[in-house]
N, C-alpha and C positions, 0 to 999 in steps of 0.2 A: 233456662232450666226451670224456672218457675211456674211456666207456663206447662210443664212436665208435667209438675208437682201437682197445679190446680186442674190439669184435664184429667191427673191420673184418681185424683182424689173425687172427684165430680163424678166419673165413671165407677169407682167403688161406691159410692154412698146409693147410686142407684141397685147396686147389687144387696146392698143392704133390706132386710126384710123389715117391712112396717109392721107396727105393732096394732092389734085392733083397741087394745086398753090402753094404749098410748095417750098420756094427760100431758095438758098445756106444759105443766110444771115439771116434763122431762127435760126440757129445752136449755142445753149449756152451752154456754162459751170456751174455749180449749183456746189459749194462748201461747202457744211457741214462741215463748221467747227468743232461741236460740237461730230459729228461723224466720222472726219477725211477721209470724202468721198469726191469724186469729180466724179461727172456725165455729159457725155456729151447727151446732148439733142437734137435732132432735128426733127425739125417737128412735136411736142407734143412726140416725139416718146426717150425714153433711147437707144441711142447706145452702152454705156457702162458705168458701173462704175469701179472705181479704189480705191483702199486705198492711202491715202498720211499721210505726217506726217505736221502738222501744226503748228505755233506759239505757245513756249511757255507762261507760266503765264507771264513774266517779257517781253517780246518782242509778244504781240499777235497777230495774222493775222487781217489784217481790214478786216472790212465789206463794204459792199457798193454793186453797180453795175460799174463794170469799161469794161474796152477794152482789147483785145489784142492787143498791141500796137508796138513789134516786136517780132518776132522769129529768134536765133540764135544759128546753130550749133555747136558744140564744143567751149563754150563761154570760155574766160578768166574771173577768178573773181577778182573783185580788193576790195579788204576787208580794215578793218582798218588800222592804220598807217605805209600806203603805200603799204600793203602787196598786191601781183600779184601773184595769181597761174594762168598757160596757160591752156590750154586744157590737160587733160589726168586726171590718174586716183586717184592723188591727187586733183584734184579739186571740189573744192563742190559745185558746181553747175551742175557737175555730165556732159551727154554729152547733153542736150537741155537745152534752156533760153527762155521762153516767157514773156517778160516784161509788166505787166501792164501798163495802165494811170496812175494809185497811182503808181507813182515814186518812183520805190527804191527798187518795189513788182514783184513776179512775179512766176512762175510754172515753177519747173526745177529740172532734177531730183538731185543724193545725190552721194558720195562716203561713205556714212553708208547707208548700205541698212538695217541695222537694228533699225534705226531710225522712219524706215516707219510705221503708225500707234501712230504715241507717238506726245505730243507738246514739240516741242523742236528747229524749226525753228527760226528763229531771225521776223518771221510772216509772208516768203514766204510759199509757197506749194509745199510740195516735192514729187516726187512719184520716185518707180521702176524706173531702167532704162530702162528694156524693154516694160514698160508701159508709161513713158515720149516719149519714140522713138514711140512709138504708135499714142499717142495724138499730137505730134508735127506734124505727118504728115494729122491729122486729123483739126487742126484748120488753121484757117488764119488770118492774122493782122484785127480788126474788129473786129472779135466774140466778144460779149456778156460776162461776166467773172461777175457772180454774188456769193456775198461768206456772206453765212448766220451762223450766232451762233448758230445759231437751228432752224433746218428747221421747217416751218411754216406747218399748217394742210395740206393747198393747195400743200406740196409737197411732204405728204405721198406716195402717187403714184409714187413717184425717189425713195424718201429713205426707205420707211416702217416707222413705230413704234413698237416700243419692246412689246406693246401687241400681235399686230398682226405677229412679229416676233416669239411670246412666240405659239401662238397659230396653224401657218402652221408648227412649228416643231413635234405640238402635232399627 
C-alpha cells in the first residue's frame, strides 16, 4: 500500500504547476506523522517522499511548524547520563543531524535500519541512511519543517488517503 501511496503522490506532483517566481526559500518539509512520511515540497511541487520511523507512544514526535535550524555531518550523539557515541556506525543518530528550532528535535538518520516505518523514536524522525544523505543535501538551515498527526484534507495531494489508495490499486 505504500508503494500506492508514493507512486500516487509522485504522479500528482508532476501534475502540479511550477511556479516561474518560484524561490529557493519555498521549499518544505510535511511530516506525517501519522503515516510515518516525510515529503519535501517545493514549489507546490512533491520532490520526494521518504518513509521514516517516528516518536513512539511514550516519547511522541511534536507537531507544530519549526526550522531547520542546523545541519551536521557525522554528528556525535550525547545521550543520557553522560553517554557520547562519535560518529560511526554505532551511533544513532546515524551519519546526518538536521536539528530543529523545537530543541532537542530533529531529522537524522538511525543505526536500526529496521526501525524505519515503526514509532519508536524518542520523537525525532528517523529515516534511511541513504535517504537522510539524500535530504541533507537537499535542505538548508531555514526550510520550513512542518510535522502533522494526520495530515489534513488540503494535503491529500502529498500523502493520498487510503480510499483513494484502495481505489488506484483497483
Amino acid at each position: 500500500m505504500a508503494t500506492v501511496f508514493l507512486a500516487a503522490a509522485e504522479a500528482l506532483a508532476q501534475d502540479q504547476p511550477a511556479s516561474d517566481e518560484c524561490e529557493e526559500s519555498r521549499r518544505r518539509i510535511i511530516i506525517s506523522i501519522s503515516d510515518r512520511k516525510l515529503a519535501v515540497v517545493e514549489c507546490g511541487r512533491v520532490l520526494k517522499i521518504y518513509p521514516t520511523a517516528v516518536g513512539a507512544e511514550a516519547t511522541p514526535s511534536p507537531t507544530g511548524v519549526f526550522k531547520i535550524a542546523n545541519r551536521i555531518p557525522h554528528p556525535t550523539w550525547y545521550g543520557p547520563n553522560h553517554n557520547v557515541v562519535p560518529p560511526g556506525k554505532a551511533n544513532p543518530l546515524g551519519t546526518r543531524w538536521m536539528g530543529l528550532t523545537h530543541r532537542g528535535y530533529g531529522i537524522h538518520g538511525t543505526n536500526n535500519q529496521h526501525s524505519i516505518g515503526q514509532n519508536v523514536s524518542h520523537g525525532c524522525i528517523r529515516m534511511r541512511k541513504a535517504d537522510v544523505e539524500e535530504l541533507f543535501e537537499m535542505v538548508k538551515v531555514g526550510d520550513e519543517v512542518e510535522m502533522v498527526a494526520a495530515p489534513a484534507a488540503e494535503m491529500a495531494w502529498i500523502f493520498g488517503t487510503a480510499a483513494e489508495a484502495v481505489a488506484s490499486a483497483e
